[in-house]
C-alpha positions as CSV (number, residue, x, y, z in Angstrom):
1,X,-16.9,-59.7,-11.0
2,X,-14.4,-61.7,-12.9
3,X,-10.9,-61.2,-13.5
4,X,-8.7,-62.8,-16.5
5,X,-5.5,-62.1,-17.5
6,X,-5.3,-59.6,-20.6
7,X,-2.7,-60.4,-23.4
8,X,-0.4,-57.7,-21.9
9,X,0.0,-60.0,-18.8
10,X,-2.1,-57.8,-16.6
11,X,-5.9,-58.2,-14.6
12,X,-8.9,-56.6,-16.8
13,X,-12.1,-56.3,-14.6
14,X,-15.2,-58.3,-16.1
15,X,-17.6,-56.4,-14.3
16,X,-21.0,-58.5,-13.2
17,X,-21.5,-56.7,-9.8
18,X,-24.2,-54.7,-8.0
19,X,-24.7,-51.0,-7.1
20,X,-23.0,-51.8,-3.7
21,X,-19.9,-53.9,-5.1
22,X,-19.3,-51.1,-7.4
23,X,-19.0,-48.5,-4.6
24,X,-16.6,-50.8,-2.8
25,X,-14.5,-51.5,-5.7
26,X,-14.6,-47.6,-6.5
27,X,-13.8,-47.5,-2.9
28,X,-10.7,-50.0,-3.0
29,X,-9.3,-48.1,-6.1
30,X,-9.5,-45.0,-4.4
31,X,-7.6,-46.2,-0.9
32,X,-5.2,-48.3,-3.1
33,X,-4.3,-45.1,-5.6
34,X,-3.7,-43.3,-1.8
35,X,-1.1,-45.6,-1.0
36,X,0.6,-45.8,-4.4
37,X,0.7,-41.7,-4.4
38,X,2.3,-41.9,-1.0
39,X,4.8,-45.0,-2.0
40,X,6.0,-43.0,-4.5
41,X,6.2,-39.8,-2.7
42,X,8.4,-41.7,0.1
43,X,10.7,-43.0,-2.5
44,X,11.2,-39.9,-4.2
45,X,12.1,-38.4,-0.3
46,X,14.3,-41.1,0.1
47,X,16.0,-40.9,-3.4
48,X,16.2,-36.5,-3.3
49,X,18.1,-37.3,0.8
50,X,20.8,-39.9,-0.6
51,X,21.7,-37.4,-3.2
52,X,21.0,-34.1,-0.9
53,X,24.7,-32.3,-0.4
């Protein structure tokens, strides 16, 4: 797998990988969307208790 920067700055996938690879990658997309979904749901706890009455 290759990676090269696109011309809006960010990472397109090249992909040159096996069966195996792929299922990790799927994997790693699927534990990194996790912790984005919960970053975001953390910050929007934080954000609704700072403006709670």
């Amino acid at each position: 797998m290759d990676l090269y920067p696109s011309s809006q700055g960010d990472l397109k996938f090249q992909m040159r990988v096996g069966l195996r690879d792929e299922e990790l990658l799927l994997e790693n997309i699927d534990i990194a969307a996790e912790d984005y979904a919960r970053l975001i749901r953390n910050l929007i706890l934080k954000r609704l208790v700072e403006v709670s009455p």
